[in-house]
N, C-alpha and C positions, 0 to 999 in steps of 0.2 A: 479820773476817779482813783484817789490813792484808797488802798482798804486799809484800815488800822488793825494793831497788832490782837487785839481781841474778835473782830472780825473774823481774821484768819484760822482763828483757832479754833470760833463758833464753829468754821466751813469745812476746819479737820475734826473734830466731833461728830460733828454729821456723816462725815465721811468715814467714820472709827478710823481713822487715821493717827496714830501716836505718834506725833512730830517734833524731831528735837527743833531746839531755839532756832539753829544753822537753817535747817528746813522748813520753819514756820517764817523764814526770813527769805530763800527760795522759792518757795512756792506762793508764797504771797506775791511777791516780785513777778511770778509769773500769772498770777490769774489778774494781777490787777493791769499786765500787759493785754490777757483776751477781752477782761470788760472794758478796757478803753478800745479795742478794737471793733468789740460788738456794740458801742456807745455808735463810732465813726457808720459801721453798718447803717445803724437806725438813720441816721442821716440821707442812705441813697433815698430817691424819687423813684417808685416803683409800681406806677401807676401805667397801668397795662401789661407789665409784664408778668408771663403765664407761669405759675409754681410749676415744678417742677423736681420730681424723685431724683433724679440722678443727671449727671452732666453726658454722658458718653453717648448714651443714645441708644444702647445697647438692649436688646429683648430680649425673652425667655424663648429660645430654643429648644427648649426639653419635649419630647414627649410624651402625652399624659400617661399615666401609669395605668396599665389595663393587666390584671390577672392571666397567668398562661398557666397551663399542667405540662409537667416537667417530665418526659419518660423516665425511666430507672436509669438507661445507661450516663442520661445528663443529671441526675441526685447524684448520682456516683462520682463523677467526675467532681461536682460542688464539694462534697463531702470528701473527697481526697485531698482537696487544696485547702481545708483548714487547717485551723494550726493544730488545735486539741480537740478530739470528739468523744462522746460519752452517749452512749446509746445511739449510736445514728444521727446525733444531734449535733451543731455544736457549742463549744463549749467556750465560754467567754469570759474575760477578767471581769472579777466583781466590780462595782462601781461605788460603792459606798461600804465601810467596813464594819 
């Protein structure tokens, strides 16, 4: 499946991507390499086999998050090792200007 040059540029619009000619010529080139890739996908026989999240096998270890009180001398200690405090607080880079 070749994409045509208006195609591509629908898919960088949508993308608000402003792409010069060079890169409308790049990138086209490369998605029209995943949709023939994920065309070949469609093809496998998949009948029986079970979806699946993730390939590693890998589980969540954590444990769950349960609330604790903190004595003073361990606030203290928290409160020493930030970078900037402001009232006992601390104090953090804005996130939005």
């Amino acid at each position: 499946m070749q994409l045509s040059k208006s195609q591509i540029k629908h898919i960088a619009k949508l993308a608000r991507l402003d792409l010069s000619d060079r890169e409308l010529k790049t990138y086209g080139n490369q998605l029209t390499d995943i949709l023939n890739f994920v065309e070949k996908l469609q093809q496998v026989n998949t009948v029986g086999v079970e979806p699946m999240a993730h390939t590693t096998g890998a589980e969540n270890i954590f444990r769950e998050d349960e609330p604790t009180n903190w004595d003073e001398q361990e606030v203290n200690n928290a409160l020493n090792q930030a970078p900037e405090l402001e009232d006992r607080e601390i104090k953090v880079k804005r996130v939005f200007q």
